[in-house]
N, C-alpha and C positions, 0 to 999 in steps of 0.2 A: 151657635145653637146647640143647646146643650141634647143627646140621646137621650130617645123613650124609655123611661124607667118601667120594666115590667117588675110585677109583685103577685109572683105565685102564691097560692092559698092553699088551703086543705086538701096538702100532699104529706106523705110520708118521704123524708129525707134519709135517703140510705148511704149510708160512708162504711168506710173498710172498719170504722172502728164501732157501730152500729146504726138504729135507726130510734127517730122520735116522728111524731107528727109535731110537722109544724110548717111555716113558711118562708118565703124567698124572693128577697129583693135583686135584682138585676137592673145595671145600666152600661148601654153599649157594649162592650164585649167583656165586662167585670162581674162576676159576682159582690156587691157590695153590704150586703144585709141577711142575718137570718133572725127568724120568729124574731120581726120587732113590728109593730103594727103599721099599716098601711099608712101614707101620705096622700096631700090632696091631688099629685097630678101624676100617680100613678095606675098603671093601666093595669086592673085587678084580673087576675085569670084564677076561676077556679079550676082545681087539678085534679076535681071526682075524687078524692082518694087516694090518686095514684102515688105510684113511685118516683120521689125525684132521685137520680143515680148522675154521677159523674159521667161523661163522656168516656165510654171506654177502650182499652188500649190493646190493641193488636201487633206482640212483640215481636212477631216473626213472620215477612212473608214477600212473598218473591212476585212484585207489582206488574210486569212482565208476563208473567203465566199464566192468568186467571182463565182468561178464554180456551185452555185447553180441556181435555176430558180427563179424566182422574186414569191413568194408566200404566201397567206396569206388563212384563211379558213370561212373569214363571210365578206361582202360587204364594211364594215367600223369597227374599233375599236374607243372604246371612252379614251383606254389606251395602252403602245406601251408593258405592261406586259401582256394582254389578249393575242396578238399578242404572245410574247414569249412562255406562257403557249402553246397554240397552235399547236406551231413546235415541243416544247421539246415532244408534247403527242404522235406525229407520230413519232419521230424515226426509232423507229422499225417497222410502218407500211406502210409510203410514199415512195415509191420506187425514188420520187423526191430526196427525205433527205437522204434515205438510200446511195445510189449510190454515190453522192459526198461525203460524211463521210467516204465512203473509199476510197477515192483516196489520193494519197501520200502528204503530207502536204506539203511537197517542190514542186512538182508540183501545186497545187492548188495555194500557192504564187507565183509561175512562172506566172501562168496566171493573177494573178492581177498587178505584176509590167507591161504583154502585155497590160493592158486593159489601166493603166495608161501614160507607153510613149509612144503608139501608139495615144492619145489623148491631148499631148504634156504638159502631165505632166510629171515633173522631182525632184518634191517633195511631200511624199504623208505623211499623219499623221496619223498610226494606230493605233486606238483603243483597244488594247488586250495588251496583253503582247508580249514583242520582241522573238518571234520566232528565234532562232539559225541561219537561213538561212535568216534572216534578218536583221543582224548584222554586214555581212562584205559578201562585192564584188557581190549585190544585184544588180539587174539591173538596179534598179531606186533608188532615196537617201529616204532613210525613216527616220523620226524626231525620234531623239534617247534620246535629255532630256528634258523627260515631266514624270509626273506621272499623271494615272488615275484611276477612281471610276467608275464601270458601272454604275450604280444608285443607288438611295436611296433602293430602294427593292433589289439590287440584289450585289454581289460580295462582296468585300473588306471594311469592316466599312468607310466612306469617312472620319471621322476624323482620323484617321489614315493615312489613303493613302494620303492626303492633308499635313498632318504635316512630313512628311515623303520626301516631294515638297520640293527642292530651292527655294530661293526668285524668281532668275534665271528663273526659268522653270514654265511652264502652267502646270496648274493642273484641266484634265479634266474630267465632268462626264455628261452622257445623265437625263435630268431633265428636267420637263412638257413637258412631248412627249405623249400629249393626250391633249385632248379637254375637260373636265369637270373637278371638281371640286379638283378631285384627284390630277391633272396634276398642277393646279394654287399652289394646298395647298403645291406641293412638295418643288417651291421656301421659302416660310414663312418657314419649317422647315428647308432647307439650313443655312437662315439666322438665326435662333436659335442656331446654330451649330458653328456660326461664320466663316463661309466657303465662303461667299460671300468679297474674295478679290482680289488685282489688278490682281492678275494672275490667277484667277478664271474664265474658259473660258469653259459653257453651249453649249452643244449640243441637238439641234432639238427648245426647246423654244417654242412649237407650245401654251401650256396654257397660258405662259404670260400675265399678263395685264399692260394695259400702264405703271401703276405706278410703278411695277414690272423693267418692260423694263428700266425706270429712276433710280431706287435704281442702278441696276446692272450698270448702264453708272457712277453716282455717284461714286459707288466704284472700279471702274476703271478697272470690268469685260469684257469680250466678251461672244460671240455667234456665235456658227459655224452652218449655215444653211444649210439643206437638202430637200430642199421642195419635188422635185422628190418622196422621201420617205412617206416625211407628206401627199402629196398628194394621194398617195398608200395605206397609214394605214389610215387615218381619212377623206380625204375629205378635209383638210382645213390645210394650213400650219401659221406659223410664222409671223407678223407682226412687218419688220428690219428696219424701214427708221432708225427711229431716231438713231440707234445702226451703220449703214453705214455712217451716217452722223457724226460720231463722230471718225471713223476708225477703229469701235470696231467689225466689222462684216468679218468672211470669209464663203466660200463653201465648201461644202464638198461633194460628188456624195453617201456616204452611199456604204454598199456593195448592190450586185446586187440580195441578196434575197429580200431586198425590195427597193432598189432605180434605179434610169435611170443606164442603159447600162455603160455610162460611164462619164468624168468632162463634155465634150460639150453637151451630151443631157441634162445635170445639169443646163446648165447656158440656154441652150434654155427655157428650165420650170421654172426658176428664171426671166427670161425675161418677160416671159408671164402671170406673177401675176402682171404687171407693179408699185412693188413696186421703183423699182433702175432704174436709167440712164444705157444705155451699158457703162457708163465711171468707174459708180458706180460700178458696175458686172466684168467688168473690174481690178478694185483694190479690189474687194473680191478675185481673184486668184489669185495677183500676189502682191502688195506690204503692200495692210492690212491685209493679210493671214498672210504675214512673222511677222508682226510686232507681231499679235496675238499670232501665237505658239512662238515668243521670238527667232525666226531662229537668231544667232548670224554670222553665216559665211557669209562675206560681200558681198552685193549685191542680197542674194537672194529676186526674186520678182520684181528687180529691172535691171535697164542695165545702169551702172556705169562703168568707170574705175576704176582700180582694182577688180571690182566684178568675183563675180564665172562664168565663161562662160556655163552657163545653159540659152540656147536659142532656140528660135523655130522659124520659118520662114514659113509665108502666103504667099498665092496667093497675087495679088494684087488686088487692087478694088480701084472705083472713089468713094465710100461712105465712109461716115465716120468711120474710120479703130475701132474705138471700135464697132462697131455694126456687124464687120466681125466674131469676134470669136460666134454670136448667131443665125448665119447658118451655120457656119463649119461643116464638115464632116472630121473625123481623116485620110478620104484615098483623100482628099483636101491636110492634111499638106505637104507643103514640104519639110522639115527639122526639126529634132529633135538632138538639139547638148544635152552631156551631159558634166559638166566641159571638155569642150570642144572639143570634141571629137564625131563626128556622129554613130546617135543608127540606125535613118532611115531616108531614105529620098527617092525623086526621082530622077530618073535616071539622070537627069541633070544636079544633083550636085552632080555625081561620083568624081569627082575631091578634093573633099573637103574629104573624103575617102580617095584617094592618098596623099592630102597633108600630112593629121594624120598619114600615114600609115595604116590605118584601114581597114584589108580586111573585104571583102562584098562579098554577095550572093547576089541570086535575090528571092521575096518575091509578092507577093501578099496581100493587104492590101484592103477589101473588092471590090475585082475584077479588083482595083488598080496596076499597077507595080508598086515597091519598089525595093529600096534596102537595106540593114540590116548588121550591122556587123555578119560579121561571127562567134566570141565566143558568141552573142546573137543566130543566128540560132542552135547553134551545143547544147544548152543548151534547145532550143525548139524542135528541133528533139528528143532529150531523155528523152522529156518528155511524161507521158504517159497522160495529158489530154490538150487538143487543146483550146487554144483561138478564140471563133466564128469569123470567118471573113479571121483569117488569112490563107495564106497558104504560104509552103514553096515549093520555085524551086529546080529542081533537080543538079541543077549545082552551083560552088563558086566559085567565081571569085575573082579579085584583088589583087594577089597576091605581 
């Protein structure tokens, strides 16, 4: 039995390389078709106008953490290990820290996969080790071949964990996530190390110095930005043009002990350092992300045929459609497909629901109606800690 072929209509299609109207054939979790006219036994959805956008990608962030409060205990740090020191010393005394440290680690990942596809991300890249319930039939896709190094100060020797790397796979580690001398000097011992290569991809960068920023482009590294964060611990974040302008830069929202809520409040505070175009910010989430973490499964970040049917759908607007995602609000999206298949959306694209067969409930998405599949609600009802914003209806529908 062959999948329901849906065929989007009068949408505007936005890619990192620009945008047209037109439309979008999909079958089971492929993108197969663009602007070619409709067939007899496809299931027509008109798209108001909107935006269709690649499912986008959330390059950094620590899936473990979310349920905490954003918190730090001195005005600025000049290193992001004082910071560390910091929290590990209250453990046992912050009722902040306490509380979520127990809560069930499968629920605490529950709520970061809500944080990220209710913000129309459907690729996110964590930082830790793959957690067991992050491995298979996770809500949202999480990048699975990389290896990493917390930093120079902390975890796993990096020459190790790095040699340990596929050529294949990014090999990442947080490095000058501080403003003085500490933070600049941590690059120079990378490169004593001989760790600065092509798949050598820096987290935070805030010490950088230009010259710095050139070796790393030179040997054909990245940098995954979090300003949101940088701006939280020090006051001052990252300086990306040059690293954007090469394709070597993505985003990443950080967990929410120290960064933005979630990718849109991300790319709004990415906006507002005016280092990047909205076109630029743009392809930090969606096709220079993929290239960076090395996503091999075709089309991620991108809206090709053949690619994965990881897509999202905007309101419309008369502005220039990259500059929409940096007033978004996530109870704005109206659709979040996942290889093709709807996680949530609005009510008015029940249908697209039916066509997958996908039953659905009814949700609330910060005082939003929504609708949500139903093995996503029934996975959030038993869990015991709640994602801010959401709520769930008493009734499920769509049978």
């Amino acid at each position: 039995m062959f999948a329901q072929t849906l065929y989007f209509k009068n949408v505007t299609i936005v890619t990192a390389d620009g945008y047209h109207h037109g439309s979008l054939r999909l079958q089971g979790d492929k993108i197969t078709a663009l602007d070619e006219p409709p067939r007899g036994r496809d299931q027509i959805i008109d798209g108001a106008g909107g935006l269709l956008i690649p499912g986008l990608i959330n390059a950094h962030d620590h899936l473990e953490l979310n349920t905490f409060k954003r918190l730090k205990y001195r005005a600025y740090y000049t290193h992001s290990r004082q910071w560390i020191e910091d929290i590990e010393a209250r453990f046992e005394s912050d009722p902040d820290l306490i509380e979520p440290r127990r809560q069930p680690l499968t629920d605490r990942l529950l709520v970061s996969a809500l944080k990220n596809l209710l913000s129309g991300v459907t690729t996110v890249c964590h930082h830790n080790p793959l957690h067991p319930p992050l491995r298979r039939n996770f809500p949202v896709r999480v990048v699975k071949s990389y290896e990493f190094c917390h930093s120079l100060f902390r975890g796993e020797e990096p020459s190790a964990s790095y040699h340990r790397t596929k050529d294949r796979d990014p090999w990442m580690i947080h490095l000058a996530e501080g403003v003085e001398t500490e933070a600049e000097a941590e690059f120079e011992q990378l490169e004593r190390l001989g760790l600065l290569q092509q798949n050598t991809v820096l987290v935070h960068g805030v010490g950088l110095t230009f010259q710095q920023r050139q070796t790393l482009i030179k040997r054909g590294g990245g940098l995954i930005w979090c300003p949101g964060s940088n701006f939280f611990l020090f006051g001052q974040t990252a300086c990306v043009q040059e690293l954007s302008q090469v394709g070597k830069l993505a985003l990443g929202s950080d967990s929410r002990l120290s960064g933005e809520f979630d990718l849109l409040a991300e790319l709004r505070i990415a906006h507002q350092t005016g280092q990047l175009s909205p076109q630029a910010l743009f392809r930090s989430v969606t096709s220079d992300a993929a290239r960076l973490l090395r996503l091999r499964e075709g089309g991620r970040g991108q809206i090709i045929p053949g690619g994965v049917a990881d897509l999202v759908l905007l309101p419309p607007t008369v502005a220039d459609p990259f500059t929409r995602l940096l007033d978004l609000t996530r109870a704005q999206i109206e659709l979040v497909l996942l290889a093709g298949k709807p996680v949530v959306g609005s009510p008015w694209l029940q249908p697209v629901f039916e066509a997958t067969k996908t039953r659905f409930g009814s949700v609330a998405v910060d005082g939003t109606e929504k609708i949500m599949s139903r093995k996503l609600i029934r996975r959030v009802r038993s869990s015991a800690v709640a994602e801010p914003g959401l709520q769930i209806g008493s009734g499920e529908i769509g049978d």
